[in-house]
C-alpha positions as CSV (number, residue, x, y, z in Angstrom):
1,X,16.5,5.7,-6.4
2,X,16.2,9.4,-5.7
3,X,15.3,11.3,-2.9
4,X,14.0,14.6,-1.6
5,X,13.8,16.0,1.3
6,X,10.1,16.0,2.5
7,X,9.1,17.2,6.2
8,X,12.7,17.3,7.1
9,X,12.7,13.9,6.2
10,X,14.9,12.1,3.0
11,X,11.9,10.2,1.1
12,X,13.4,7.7,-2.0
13,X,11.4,6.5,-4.7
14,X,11.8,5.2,-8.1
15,X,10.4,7.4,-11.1
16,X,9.8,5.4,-14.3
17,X,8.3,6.4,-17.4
18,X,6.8,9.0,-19.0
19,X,2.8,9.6,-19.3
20,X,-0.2,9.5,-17.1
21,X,1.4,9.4,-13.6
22,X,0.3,6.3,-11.4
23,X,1.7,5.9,-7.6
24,X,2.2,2.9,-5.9
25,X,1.7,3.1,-2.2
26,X,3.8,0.0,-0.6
27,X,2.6,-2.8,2.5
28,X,3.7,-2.6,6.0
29,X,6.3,-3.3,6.8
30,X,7.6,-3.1,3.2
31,X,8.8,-1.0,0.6
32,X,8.7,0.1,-3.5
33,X,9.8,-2.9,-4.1
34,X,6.8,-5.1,-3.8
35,X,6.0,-3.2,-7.1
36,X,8.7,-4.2,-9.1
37,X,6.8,-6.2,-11.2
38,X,3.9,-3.7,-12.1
39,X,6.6,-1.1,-12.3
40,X,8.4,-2.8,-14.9
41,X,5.1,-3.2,-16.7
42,X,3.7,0.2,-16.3
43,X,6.2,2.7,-16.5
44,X,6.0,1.3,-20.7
45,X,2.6,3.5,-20.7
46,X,2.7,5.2,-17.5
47,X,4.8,7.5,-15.5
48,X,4.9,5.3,-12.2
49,X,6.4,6.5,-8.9
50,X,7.1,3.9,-6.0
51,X,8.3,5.6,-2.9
52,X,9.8,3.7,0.1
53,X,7.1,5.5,3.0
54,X,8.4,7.6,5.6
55,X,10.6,4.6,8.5
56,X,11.1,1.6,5.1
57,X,13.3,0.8,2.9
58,X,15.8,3.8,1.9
59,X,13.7,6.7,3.4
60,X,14.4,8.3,7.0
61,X,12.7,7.5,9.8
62,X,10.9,9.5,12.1
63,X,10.5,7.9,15.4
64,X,7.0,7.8,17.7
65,X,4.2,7.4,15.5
66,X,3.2,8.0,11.8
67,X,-0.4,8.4,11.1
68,X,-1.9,7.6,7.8
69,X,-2.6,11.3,6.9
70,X,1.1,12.3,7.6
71,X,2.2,9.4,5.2
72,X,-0.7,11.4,3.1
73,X,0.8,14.4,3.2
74,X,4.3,13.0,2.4
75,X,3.0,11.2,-0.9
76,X,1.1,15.3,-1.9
77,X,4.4,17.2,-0.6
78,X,6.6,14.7,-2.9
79,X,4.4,16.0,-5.5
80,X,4.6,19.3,-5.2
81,X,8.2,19.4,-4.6
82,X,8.8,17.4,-8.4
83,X,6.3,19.7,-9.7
84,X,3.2,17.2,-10.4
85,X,0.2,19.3,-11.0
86,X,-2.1,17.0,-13.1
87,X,-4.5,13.9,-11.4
88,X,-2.7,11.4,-10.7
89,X,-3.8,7.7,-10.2
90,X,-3.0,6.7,-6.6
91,X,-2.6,2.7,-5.9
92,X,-2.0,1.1,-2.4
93,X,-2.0,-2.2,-1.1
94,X,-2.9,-3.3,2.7
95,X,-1.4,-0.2,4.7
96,X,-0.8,1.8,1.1
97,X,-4.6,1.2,1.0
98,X,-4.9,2.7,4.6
99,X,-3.0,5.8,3.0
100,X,-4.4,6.0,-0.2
101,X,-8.1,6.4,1.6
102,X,-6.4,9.3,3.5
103,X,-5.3,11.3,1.0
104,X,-8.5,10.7,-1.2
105,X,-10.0,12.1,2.1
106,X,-7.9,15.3,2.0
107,X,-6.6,15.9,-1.1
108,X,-9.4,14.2,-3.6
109,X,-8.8,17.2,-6.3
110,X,-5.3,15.4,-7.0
111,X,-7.1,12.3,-8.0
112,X,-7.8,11.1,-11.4
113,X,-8.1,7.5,-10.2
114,X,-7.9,5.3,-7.5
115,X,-6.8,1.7,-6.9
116,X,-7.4,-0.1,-3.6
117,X,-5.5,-3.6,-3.5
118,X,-6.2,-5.8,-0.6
119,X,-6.9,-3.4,2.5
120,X,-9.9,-2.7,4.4
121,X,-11.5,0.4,5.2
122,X,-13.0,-0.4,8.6
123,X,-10.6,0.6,11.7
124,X,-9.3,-1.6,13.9
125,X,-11.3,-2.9,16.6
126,X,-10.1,-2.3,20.1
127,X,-8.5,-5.7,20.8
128,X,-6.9,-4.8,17.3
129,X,-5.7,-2.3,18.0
130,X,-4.3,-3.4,21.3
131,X,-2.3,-6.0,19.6
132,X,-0.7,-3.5,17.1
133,X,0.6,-1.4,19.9
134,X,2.0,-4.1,21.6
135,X,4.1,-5.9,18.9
136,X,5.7,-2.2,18.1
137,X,6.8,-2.2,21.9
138,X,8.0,-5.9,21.2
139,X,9.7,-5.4,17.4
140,X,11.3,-1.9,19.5
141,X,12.6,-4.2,22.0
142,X,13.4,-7.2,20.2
143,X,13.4,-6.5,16.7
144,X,11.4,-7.4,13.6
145,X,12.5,-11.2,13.4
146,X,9.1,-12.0,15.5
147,X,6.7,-9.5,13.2
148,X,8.2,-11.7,10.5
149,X,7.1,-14.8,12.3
150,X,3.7,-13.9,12.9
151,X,2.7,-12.1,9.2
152,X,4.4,-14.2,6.9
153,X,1.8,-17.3,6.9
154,X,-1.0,-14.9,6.1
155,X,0.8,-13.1,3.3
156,X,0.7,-15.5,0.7
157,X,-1.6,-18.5,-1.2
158,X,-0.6,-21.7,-0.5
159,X,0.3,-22.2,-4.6
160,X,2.8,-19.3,-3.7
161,X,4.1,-20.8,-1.1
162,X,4.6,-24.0,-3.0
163,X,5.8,-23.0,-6.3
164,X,7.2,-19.2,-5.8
165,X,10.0,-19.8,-3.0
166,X,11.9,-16.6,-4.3
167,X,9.2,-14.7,-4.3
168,X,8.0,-15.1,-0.7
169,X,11.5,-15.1,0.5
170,X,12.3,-12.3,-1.2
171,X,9.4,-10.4,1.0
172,X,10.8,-11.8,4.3
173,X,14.0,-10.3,3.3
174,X,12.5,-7.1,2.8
175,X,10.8,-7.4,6.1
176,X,13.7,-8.8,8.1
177,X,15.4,-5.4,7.0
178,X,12.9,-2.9,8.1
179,X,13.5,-0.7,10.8
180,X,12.1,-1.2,14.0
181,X,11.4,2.4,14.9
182,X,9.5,2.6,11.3
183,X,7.3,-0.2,11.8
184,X,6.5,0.7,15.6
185,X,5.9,4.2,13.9
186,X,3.8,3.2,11.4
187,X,2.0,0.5,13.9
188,X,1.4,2.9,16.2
189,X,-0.7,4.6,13.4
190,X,-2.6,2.0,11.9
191,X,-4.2,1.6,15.6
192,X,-5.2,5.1,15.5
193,X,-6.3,5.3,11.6
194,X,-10.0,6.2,11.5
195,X,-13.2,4.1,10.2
196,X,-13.1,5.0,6.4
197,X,-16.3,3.3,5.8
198,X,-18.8,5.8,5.5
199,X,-16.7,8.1,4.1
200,X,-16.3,5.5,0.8
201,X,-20.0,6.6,-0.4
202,X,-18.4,10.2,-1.0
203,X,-15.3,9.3,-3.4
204,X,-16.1,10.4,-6.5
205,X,-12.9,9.3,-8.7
206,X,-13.2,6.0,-10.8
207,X,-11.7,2.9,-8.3
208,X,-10.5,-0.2,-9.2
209,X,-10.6,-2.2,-5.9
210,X,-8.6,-5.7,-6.0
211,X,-8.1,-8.5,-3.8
212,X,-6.4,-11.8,-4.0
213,X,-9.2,-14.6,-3.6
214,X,-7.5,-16.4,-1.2
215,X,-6.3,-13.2,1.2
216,X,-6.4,-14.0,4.3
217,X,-5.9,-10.6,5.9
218,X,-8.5,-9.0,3.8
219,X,-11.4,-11.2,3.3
220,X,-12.4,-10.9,-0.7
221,X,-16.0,-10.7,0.6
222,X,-15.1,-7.6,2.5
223,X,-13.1,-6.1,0.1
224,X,-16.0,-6.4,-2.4
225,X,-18.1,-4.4,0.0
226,X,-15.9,-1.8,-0.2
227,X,-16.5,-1.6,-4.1
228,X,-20.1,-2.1,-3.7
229,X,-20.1,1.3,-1.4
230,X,-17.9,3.5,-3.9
231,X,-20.3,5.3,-6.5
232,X,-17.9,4.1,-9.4
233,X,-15.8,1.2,-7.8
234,X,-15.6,-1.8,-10.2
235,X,-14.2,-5.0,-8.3
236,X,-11.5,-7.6,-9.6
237,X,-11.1,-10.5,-7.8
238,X,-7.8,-12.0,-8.8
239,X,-7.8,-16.1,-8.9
240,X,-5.7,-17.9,-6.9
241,X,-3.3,-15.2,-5.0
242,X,-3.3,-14.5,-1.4
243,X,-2.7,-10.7,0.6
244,X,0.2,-10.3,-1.9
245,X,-1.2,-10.5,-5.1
246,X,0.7,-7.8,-7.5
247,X,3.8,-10.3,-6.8
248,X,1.5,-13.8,-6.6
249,X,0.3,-12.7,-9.9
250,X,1.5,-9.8,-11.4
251,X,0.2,-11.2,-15.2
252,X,-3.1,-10.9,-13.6
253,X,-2.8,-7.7,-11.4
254,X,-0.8,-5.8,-14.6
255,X,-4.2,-6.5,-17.1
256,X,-6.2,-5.6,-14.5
257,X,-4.3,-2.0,-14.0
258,X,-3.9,-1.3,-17.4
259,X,-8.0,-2.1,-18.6
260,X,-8.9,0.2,-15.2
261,X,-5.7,2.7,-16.4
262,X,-7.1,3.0,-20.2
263,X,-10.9,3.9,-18.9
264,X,-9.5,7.6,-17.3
């Protein structure tokens, strides 16, 4: 991986490929390498950068609180600093969603496309938010053993469950190594993260918005309303898959990138 230094913090990612450049906005409390599958795929046609987000994986961590526009302004910084001047096509999945609405909020001229995977756009209602704040003083206290605990049965289908062991432990892994001053950070922002739903009637890049049918955190039926609201969203349900979908089915996800990817 490589890094830069980006608001006086080291931010890795991998960059793979050469061609129209795609970014691939990670889960909480994740990192790049929920991607490896699509980045394996995509990086034949694309140029694809997966960072690690501000407090995961191999990047520094800022303790507090990280709101969805400072992640943002990380991803455009990272940019600028490896010289990126074209459109890009900005992907995110769950929290990666949350951040990919916030830069198309403040930095829309950079965007070519956009990809929402599994994530919502409404904010988190109080009790929602209540909860969030709490488990970052718990996983600060105690560790993310118990975040684990409490996210993993909604993460995947049960088909994943059943037949892709690796997979799903391969996730918990991730998680189990997170820092817990990252994900009380980044916690501490999703409770804060604004509504995004009107503002989803204003976004005027193509958008590919996917869900796994059987997601449990973001209902398909709300994730299609989301597409329904975005002047040229087209909707992909993806058969079978739960919250995780680009590694339940990454066959699936892959096609569904690359038709969306060879419209721009």
């Amino acid at each position: 991986m490589e890094t830069r230094n980006v608001g006086g913090v080291q931010l890795a990612f991998v960059d793979h490929g050469t061609g129209p450049l795609l970014v691939l906005v990670h889960g909480f409390p994740l990192d790049h390498s929920m991607w490896r599958a699509q980045i394996d795929v995509l990086s034949e046609t694309c140029r694809v950068i997966a960072p690690d987000l501000r407090g995961f994986g191999r990047s520094g961590v800022t303790a507090g609180k990280v709101t969805m526009e400072e992640f943002a302004d990380d991803l455009a910084a990272l940019l600028t600093i490896l010289g990126v001047d074209e459109p890009i096509t900005l992907c995110g999945l769950s929290m990666g969603g949350y951040v990919a609405l916030a830069f198309e909020r403040k930095y829309a001229s950079r965007l070519r496309g956009l990809v929402l995977c599994d994530t919502r756009a409404a904010a988190d209602t109080p009790q929602k938010a209540a909860a969030r704040r709490e488990m970052a003083q718990r996983v600060l206290r105690e560790g993310p053993a118990l975040l684990v605990d409490q996210m993993m049965p909604n993460l995947f289908a049960r088909h994943a469950v059943r037949n892709q062991p690796e997979v799903v432990e391969s996730l918990r892994r991730v998680m189990l190594g997170s820092n817990p001053q990252g994900i009380a950070a980044a916690a501490f922002g999703m409770a804060e993260r604004p509504d995004m739903t009107e503002a989803l009637r204003d976004i005027k890049c193509p958008t590919l918005v996917m869900v796994g049918e059987h997601d449990a955190i973001s209902p398909a039926e709300e994730t299609e309303s989301i597409c329904r609201a975005i002047p040229c969203g087209r909707f992909v349900e993806i058969a079978g898959s739960g919250h995780m979908s680009p590694m339940e089915a990454p066959v699936e996800v892959n096609a569904a990138m690359m038709e969306f990817l060879a419209t721009l």
